[in-house]
N, C-alpha and C positions, 0 to 999 in steps of 0.2 A: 458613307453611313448617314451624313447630317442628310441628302437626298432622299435615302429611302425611307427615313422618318419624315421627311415637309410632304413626302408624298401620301404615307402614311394616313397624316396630321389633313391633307387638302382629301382624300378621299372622304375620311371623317367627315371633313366639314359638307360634301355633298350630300353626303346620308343625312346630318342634320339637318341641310337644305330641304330636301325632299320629303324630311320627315315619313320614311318607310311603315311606319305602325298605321297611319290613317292611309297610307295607298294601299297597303295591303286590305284593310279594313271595305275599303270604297270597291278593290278587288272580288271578295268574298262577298260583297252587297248584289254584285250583280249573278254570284254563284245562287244566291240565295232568291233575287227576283226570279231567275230563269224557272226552279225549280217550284217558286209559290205557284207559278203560272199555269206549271202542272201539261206543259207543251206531250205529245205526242212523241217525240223522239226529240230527244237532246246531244247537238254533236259535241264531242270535245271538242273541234277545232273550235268551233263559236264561242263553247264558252271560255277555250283560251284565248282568245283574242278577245273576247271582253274582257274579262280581266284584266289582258294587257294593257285597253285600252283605259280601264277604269285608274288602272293601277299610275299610268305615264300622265293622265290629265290632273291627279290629285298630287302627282310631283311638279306639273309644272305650274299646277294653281299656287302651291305651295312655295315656290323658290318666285316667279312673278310679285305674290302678296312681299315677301323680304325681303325683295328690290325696293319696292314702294315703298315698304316699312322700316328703309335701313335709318334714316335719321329716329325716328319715334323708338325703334328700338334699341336705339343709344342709350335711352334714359329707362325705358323697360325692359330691354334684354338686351343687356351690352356685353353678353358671353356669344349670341346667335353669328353664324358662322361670318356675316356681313361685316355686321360692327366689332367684331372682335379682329377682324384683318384676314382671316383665315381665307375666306372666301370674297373676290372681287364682285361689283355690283354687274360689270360686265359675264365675267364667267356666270352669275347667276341668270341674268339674262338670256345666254347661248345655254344652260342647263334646260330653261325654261322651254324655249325654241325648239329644242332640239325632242323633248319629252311631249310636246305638244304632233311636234310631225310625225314622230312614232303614234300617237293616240289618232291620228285622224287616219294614218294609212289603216293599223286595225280595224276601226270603226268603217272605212272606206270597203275593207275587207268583208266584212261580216253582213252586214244589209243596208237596205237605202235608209229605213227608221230609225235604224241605230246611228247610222252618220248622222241624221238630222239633230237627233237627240245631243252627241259631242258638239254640232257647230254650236245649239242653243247652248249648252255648258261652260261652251268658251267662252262666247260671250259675256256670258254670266258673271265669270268668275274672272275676267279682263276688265269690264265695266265696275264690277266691286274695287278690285283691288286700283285704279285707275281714282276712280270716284264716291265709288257709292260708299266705302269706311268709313265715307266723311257723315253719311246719311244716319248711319245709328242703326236701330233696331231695321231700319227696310234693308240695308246691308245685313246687318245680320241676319235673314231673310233670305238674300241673296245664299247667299253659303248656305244655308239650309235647304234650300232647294237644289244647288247640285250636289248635298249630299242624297236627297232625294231620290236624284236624278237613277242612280244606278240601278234601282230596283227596277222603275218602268224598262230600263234597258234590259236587263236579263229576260223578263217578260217577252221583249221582242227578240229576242236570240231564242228563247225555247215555242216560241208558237206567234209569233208575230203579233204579239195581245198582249194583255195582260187582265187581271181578274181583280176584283173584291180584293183577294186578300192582299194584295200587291198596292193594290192603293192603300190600305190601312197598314202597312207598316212600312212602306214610303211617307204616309203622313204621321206616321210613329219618331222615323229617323229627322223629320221638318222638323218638331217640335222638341224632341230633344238636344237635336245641334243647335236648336235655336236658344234654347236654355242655356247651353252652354257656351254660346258664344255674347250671352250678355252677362256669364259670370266672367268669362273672360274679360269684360270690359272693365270689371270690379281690379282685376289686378292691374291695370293699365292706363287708371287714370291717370296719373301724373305726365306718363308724354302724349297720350291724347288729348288733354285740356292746353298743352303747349303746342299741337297741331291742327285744332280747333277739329278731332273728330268725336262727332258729339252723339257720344254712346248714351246709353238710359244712366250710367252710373257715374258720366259726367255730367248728362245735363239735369237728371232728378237726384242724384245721390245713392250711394249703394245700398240703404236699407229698401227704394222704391228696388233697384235691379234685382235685391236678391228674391223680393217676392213676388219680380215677375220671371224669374228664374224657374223658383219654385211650379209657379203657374203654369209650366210649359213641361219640366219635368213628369206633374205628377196629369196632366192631359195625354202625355205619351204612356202613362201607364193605364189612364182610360181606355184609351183604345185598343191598349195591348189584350185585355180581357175579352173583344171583340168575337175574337175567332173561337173559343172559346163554345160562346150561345150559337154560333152559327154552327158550330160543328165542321168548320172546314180546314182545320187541321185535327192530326192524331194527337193523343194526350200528352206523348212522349215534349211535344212543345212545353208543356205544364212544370215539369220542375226547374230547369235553367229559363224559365220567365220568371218564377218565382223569385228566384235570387236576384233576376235582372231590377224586377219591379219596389221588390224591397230594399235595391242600393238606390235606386233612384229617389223611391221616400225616406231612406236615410238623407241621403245629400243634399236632400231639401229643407229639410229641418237645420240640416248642419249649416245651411249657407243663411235661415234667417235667424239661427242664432248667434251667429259670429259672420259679421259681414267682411274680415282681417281681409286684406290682402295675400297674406300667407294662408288665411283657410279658403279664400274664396280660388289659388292656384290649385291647392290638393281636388277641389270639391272640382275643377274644372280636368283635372288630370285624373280621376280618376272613374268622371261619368265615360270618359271613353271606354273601361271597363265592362259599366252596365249596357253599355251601347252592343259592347264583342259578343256580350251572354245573349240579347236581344237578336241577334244575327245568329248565335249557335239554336238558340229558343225557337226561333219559326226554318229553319233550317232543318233542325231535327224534326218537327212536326211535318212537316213535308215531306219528307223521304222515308221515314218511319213506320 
């Protein structure tokens, strides 16, 4: 019995490893570039295998980053599956490996653009979690761009291109992840400042982070309007933008008024929300 529960208890902790909400999320990023793209014939297989691959790269970004980050989130998240015991810094590693080989075989699968696109990803998001954390805002940058990433990839799954609209709401998801990865730094100073990684909210203070938060937030709802005057999507995109756009100008007001580290985690947990609607929002206007 005590077996089928540590087993239980360790699968747990791989899901929280992997954090399934943003691979699903990076998943449907790339359903959604394929179709802005507006491709001639779109096969299933491609777009399951994008997917897969979007889906296995954002798991092993994700368990890779909480290898590096197992001491720092000692003192910031000393429940994450690492520092709590649950999960070894080794299994994280072999998790990471092993979600990585699966994304390249997909990507390998699917066309030669799309490989290229995962090797720059890897990259990307190895060099981050390795170094760049330490960089601040160009890290967080980092991770904003392969969240990016997945839109230009669907684009090359449905028609080997990608259009207008596809760059404007890959430069939508930039700017919002990027928001949100310097409210994140608001909750995180205390083991960041004791591993010298020197976010906007350690190195200027969280009232400069939240109002470059804000800054970024409410540019991804500029350009959201975009499609809009150009007329290149259906209107049906127009009411889940609507809500998307107005949680965003919520949570920006909310983060410069209250810089907490208890409000600055809600405000970071729950733009991943306005992010889903933004992805249902130009998704439905596409196919619609």
């Amino acid at each position: 019995m005590s077996k089928s529960v540590s087993l239980k208890v360790k699968l747990s902790g791989f899901l929280r490893l992997i954090r399934p909400v943003n691979c699903l999320m990076m998943g449907l990023a790339v359903i959604v570039g394929a179709f802005l793209a507006r491709g001639e014939r779109i096969e299933i297989l491609s777009l399951t295998l994008g997917f897969l691959t979007a889906f296995t790269f954002t798991g092993a970004s994700m368990a890779l980053n909480d290898y590096y980050d197992r001491e720092i989130d000692m003192i910031n998240a000393p429940t994450r599956p690492i520092p709590s015991g649950i999960i070894t810094p080794k299994e994280a590693v072999f998790m990471s490996l092993l979600l990585t080989l699966i994304g390249f075989v997909s990507a390998l699968l699917t066309n030669l653009n799309c490989f290229l696109l995962t090797i720059i990803a890897w990259i990307l998001f190895t060099v981050y979690s390795t170094k760049g954390k330490r960089t601040g805002l160009i890290g967080n940058m980092m991770v904003s761009t392969c969240v990016s990433i997945p839109f230009i990839y669907g684009g090359y799954i449905a028609s080997n291109n990608f259009n207008v609209v596809t760059l404007i709401f890959s430069g939508m998801a930039f700017l919002a992840n990027t928001g949100r990865e310097i409210t994140k730094g608001i909750t995180d100073i205390a083991g960041d400042k004791l591993r010298g990684i020197n976010t906007v909210a350690v190195t200027y203070g969280s009232r400069v982070a939240a109002i470059l938060s804000a800054i970024f937030y409410l540019s991804a709802v500029f350009l959201s309007v975009i499609p809009y005057f150009e007329k290149s999507l259906s209107i049906w995109y127009i009411p889940t933008l609507i809500l998307a756009d107005a949680g965003f100008i919520y949570s920006s007001i909310s983060l410069l008024i209250n810089q907490s580290r208890e409000n600055a985690r809600k405000v970071k947990n729950i733009v991943l929300i306005w992010m889903l609607l933004g992805l249902i929002s130009f998704l439905s206007g596409s196919v619609l």
